[in-house]
Biopython code that builds the backbone (N, CA, C, O; Angstrom):
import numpy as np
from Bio.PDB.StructureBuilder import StructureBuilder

atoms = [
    (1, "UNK", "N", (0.848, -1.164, 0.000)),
    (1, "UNK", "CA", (0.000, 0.000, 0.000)),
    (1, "UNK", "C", (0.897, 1.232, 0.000)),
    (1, "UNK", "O", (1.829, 1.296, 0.802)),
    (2, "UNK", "N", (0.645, 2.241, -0.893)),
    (2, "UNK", "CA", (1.424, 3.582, -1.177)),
    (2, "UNK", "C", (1.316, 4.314, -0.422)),
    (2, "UNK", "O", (2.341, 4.994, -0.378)),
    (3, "UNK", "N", (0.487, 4.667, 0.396)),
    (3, "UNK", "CA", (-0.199, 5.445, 1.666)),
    (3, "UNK", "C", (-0.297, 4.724, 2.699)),
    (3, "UNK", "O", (-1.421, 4.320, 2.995)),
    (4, "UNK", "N", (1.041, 4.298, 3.680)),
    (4, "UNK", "CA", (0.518, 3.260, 4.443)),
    (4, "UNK", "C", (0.447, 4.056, 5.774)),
    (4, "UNK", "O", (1.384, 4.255, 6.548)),
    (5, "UNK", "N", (-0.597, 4.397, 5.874)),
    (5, "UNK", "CA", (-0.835, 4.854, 7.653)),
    (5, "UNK", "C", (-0.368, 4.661, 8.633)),
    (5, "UNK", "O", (-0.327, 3.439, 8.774)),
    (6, "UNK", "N", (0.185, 5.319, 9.752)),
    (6, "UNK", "CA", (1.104, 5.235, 10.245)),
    (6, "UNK", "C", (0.348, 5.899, 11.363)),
    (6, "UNK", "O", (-0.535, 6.730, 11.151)),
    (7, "UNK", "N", (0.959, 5.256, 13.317)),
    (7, "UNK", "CA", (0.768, 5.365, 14.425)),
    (7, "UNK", "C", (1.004, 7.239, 14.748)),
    (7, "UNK", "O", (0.662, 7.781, 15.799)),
    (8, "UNK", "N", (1.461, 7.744, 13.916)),
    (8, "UNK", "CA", (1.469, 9.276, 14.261)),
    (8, "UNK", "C", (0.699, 9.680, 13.367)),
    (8, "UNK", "O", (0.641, 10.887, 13.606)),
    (9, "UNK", "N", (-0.012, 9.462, 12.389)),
    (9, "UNK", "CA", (-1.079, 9.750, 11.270)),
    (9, "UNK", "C", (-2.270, 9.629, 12.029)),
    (9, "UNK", "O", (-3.026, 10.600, 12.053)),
    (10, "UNK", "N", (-2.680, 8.197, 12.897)),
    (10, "UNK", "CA", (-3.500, 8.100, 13.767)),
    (10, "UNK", "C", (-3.737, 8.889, 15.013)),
    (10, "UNK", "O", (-4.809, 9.189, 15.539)),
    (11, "UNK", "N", (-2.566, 9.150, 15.357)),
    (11, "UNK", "CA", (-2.255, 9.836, 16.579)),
    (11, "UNK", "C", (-3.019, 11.461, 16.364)),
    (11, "UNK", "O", (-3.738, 12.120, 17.114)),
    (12, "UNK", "N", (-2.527, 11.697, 15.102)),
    (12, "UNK", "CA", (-3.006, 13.577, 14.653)),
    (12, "UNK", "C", (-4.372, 13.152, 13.984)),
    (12, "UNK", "O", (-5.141, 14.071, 14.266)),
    (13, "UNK", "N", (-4.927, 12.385, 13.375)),
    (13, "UNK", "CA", (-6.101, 12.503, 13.203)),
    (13, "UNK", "C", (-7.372, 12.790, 14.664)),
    (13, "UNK", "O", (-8.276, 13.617, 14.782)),
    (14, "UNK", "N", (-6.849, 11.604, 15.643)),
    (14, "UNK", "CA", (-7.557, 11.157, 16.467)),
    (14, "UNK", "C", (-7.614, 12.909, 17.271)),
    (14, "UNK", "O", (-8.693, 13.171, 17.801)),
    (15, "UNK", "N", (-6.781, 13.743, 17.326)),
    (15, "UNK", "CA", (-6.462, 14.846, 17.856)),
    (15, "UNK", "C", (-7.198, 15.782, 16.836)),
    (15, "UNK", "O", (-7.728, 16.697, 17.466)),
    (16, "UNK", "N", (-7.367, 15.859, 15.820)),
    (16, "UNK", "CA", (-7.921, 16.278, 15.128)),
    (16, "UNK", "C", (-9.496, 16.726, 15.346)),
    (16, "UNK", "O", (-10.119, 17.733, 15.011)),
    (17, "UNK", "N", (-9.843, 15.569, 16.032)),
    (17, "UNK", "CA", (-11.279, 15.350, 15.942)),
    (17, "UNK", "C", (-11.729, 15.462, 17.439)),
    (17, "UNK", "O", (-12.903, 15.765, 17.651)),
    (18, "UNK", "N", (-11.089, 15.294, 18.235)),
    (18, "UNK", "CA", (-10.887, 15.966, 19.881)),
    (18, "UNK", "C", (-10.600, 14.876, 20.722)),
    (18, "UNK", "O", (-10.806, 15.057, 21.922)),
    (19, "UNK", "N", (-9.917, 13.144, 20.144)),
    (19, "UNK", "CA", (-9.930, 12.210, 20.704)),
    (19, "UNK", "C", (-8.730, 12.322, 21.488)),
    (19, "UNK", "O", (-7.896, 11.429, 21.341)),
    (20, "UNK", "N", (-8.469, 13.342, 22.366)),
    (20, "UNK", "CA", (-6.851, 13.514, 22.937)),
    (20, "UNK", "C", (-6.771, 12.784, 23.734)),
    (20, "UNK", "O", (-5.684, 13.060, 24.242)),
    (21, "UNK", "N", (-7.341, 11.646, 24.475)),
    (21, "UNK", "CA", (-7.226, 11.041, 25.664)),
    (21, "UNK", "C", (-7.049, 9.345, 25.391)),
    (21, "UNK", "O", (-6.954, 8.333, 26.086)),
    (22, "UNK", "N", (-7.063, 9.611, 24.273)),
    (22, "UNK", "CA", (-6.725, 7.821, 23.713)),
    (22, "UNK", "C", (-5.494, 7.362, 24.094)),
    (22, "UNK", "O", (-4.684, 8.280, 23.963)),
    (23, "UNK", "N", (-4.775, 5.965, 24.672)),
    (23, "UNK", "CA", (-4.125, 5.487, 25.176)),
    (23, "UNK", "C", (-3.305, 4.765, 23.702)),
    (23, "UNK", "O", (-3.842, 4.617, 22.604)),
    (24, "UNK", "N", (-1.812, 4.374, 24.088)),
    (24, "UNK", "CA", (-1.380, 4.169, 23.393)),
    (24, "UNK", "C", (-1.830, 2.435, 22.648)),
    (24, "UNK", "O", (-1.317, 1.842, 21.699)),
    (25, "UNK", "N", (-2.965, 2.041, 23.553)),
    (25, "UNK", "CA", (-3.306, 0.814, 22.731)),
    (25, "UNK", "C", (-4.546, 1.049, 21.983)),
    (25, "UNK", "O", (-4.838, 0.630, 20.863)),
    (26, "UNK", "N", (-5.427, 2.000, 23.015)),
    (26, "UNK", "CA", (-6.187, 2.566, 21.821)),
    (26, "UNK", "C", (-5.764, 3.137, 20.313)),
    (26, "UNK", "O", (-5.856, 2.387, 19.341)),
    (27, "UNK", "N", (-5.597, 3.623, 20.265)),
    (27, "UNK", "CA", (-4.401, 4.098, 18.705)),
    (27, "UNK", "C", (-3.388, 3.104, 18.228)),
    (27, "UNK", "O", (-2.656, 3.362, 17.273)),
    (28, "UNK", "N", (-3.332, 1.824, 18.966)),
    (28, "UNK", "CA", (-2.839, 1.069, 17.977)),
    (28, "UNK", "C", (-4.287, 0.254, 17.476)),
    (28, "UNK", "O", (-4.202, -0.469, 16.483)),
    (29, "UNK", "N", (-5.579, 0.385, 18.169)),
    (29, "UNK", "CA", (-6.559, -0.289, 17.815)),
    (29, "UNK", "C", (-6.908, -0.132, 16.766)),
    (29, "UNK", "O", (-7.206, -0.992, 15.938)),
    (30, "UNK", "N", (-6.923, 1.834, 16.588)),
    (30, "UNK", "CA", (-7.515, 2.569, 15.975)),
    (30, "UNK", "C", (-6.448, 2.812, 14.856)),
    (30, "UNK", "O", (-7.032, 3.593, 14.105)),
    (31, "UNK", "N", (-5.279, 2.590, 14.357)),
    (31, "UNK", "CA", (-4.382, 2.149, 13.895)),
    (31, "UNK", "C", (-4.921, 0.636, 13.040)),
    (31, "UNK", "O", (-5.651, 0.837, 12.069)),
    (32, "UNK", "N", (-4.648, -0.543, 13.311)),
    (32, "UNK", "CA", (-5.194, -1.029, 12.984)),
    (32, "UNK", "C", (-6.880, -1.462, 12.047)),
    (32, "UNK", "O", (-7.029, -2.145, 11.034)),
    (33, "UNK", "N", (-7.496, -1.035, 12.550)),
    (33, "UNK", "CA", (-8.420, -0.156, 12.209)),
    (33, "UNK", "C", (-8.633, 0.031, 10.216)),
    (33, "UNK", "O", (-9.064, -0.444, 9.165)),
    (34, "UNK", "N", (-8.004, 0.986, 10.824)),
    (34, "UNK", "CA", (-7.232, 2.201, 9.701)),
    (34, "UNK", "C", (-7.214, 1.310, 8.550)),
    (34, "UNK", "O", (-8.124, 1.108, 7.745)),
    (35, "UNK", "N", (-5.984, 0.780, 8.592)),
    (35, "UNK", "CA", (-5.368, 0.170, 7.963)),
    (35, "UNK", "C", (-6.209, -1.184, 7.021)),
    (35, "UNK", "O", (-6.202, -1.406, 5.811)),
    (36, "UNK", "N", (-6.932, -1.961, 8.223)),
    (36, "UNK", "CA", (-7.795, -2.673, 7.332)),
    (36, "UNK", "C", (-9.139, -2.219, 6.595)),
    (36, "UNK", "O", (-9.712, -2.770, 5.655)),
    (37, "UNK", "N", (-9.408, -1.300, 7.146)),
    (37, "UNK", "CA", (-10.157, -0.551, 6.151)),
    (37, "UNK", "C", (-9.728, -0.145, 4.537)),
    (37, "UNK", "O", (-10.249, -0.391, 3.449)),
    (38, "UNK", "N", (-8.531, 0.589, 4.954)),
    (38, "UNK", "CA", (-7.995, 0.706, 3.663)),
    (38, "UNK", "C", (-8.110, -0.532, 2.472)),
    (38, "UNK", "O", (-8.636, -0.521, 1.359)),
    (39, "UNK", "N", (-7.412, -1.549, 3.188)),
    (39, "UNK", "CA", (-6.839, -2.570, 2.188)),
    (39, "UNK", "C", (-8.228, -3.190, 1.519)),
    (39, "UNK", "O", (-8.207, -3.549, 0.342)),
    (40, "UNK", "N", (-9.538, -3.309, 2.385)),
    (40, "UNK", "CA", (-10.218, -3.669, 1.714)),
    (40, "UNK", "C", (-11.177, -2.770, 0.600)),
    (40, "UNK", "O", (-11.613, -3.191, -0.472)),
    (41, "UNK", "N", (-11.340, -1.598, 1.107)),
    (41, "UNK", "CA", (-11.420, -0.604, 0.126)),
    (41, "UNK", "C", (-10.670, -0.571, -0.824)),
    (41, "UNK", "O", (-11.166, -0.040, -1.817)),
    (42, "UNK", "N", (-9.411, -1.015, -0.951)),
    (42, "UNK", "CA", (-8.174, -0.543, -2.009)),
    (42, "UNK", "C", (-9.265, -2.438, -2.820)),
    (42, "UNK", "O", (-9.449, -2.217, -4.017)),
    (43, "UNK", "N", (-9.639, -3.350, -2.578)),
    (43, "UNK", "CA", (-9.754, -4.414, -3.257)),
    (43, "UNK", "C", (-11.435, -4.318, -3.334)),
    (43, "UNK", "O", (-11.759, -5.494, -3.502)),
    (44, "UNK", "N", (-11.857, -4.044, -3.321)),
    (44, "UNK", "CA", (-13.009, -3.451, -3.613)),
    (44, "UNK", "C", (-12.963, -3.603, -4.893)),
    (44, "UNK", "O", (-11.811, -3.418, -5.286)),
    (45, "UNK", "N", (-13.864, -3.920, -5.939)),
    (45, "UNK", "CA", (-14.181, -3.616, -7.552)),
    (45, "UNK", "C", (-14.976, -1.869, -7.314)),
    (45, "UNK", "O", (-15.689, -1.287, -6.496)),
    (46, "UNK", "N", (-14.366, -1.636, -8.463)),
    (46, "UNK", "CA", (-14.922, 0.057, -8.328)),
    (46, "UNK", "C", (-15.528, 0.045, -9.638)),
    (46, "UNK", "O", (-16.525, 0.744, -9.820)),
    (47, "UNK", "N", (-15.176, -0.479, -10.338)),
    (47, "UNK", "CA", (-15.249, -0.036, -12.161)),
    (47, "UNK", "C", (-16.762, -0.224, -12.302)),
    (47, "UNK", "O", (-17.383, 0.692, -12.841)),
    (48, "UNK", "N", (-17.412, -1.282, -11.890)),
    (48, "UNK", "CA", (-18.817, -1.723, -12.352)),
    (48, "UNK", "C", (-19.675, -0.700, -11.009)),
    (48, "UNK", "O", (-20.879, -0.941, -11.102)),
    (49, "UNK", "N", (-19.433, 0.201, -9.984)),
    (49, "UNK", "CA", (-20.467, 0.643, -9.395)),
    (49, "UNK", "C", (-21.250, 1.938, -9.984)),
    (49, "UNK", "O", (-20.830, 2.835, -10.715)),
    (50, "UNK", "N", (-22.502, 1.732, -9.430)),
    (50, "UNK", "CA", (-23.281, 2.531, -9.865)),
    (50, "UNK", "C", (-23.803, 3.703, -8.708)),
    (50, "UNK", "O", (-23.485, 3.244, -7.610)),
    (51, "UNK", "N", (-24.490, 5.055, -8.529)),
    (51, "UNK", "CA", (-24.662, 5.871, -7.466)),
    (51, "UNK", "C", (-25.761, 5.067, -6.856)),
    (51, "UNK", "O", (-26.014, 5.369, -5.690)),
    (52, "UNK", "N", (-26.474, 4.107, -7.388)),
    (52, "UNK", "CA", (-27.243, 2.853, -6.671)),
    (52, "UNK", "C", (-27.214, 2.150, -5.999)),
    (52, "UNK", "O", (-28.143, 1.696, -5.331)),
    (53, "UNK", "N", (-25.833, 1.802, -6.003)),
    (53, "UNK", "CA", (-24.880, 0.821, -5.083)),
    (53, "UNK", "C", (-24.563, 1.648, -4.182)),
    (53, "UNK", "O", (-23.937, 1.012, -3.334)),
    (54, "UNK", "N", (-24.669, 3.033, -3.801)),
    (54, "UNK", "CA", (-24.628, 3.661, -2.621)),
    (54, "UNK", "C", (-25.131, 3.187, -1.714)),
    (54, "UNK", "O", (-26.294, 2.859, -1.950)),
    (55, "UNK", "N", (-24.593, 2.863, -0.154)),
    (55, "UNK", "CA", (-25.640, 2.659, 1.145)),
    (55, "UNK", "C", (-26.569, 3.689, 1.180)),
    (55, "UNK", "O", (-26.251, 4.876, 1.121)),
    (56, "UNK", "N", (-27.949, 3.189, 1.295)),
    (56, "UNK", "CA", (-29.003, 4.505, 2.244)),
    (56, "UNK", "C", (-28.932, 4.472, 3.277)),
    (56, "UNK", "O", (-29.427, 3.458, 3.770)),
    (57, "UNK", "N", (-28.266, 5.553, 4.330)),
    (57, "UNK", "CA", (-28.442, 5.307, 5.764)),
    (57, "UNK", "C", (-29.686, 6.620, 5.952)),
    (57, "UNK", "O", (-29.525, 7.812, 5.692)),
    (58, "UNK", "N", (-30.844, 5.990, 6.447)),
    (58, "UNK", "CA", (-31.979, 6.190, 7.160)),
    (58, "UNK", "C", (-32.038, 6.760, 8.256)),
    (58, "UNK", "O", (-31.832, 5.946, 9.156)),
    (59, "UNK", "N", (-32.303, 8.222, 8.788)),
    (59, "UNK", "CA", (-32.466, 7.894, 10.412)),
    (59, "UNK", "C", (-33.723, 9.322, 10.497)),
    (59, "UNK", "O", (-33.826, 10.409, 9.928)),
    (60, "UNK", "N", (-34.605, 8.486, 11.650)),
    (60, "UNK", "CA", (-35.639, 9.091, 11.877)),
    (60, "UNK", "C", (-35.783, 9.353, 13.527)),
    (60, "UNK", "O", (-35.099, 8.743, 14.349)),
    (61, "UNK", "N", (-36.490, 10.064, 13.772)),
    (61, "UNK", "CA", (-36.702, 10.959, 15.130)),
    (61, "UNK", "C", (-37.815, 10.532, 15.782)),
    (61, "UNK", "O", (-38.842, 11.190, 15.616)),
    (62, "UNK", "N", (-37.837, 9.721, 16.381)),
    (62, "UNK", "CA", (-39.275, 8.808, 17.233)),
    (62, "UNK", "C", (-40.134, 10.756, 17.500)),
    (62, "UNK", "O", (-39.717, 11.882, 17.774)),
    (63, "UNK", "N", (-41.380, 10.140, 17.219)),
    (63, "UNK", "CA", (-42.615, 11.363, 17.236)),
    (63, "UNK", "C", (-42.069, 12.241, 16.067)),
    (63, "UNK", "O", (-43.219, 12.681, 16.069)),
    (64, "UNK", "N", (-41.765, 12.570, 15.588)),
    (64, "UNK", "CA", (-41.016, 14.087, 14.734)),
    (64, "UNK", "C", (-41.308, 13.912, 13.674)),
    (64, "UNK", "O", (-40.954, 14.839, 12.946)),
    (65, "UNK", "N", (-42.027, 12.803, 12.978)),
    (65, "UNK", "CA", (-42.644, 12.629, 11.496)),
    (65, "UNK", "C", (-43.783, 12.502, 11.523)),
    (65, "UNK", "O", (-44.482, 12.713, 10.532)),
    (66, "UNK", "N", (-44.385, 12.014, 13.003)),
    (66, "UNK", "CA", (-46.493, 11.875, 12.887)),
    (66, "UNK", "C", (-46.991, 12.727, 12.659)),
    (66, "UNK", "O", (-48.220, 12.720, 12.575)),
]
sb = StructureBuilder()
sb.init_structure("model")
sb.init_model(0)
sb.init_chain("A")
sb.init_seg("    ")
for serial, (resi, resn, name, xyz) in enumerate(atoms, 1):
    if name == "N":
        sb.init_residue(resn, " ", resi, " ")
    sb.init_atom(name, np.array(xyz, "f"), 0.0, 1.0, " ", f" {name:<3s}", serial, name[0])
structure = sb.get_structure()
């Protein structure tokens, strides 16, 4: 992998986003993580998708639509 993510990549993201209190096994979790996400995204078929093949994520507000 050309972009291979790295424990201080994790480290400044996680800080990024206000996760400053993560432990150093957390961030290797979240590290990990990372990483297999990538690889299966990187093997993923892309060529044949359609904006159909998008997930719908749904979310509704108990009472707020009756």
């Amino acid at each position: 992998m050309a972009n291979e993510v790295t424990l201080e990549d994790v480290r400044t993201m996680a800080a990024d986003v206000g996760l400053t209190r993560l432990t150093d096994q957390h961030l290797q979790e979240l590290l990990r993580a990372t990483q297999t996400a990538q690889a299966r995204r990187a093997a993923m078929p892309k060529s044949d998708l359609t904006p159909a093949d998008e997930s719908a994520h749904v979310f509704r507000l108990n009472g707020s639509d009756r």
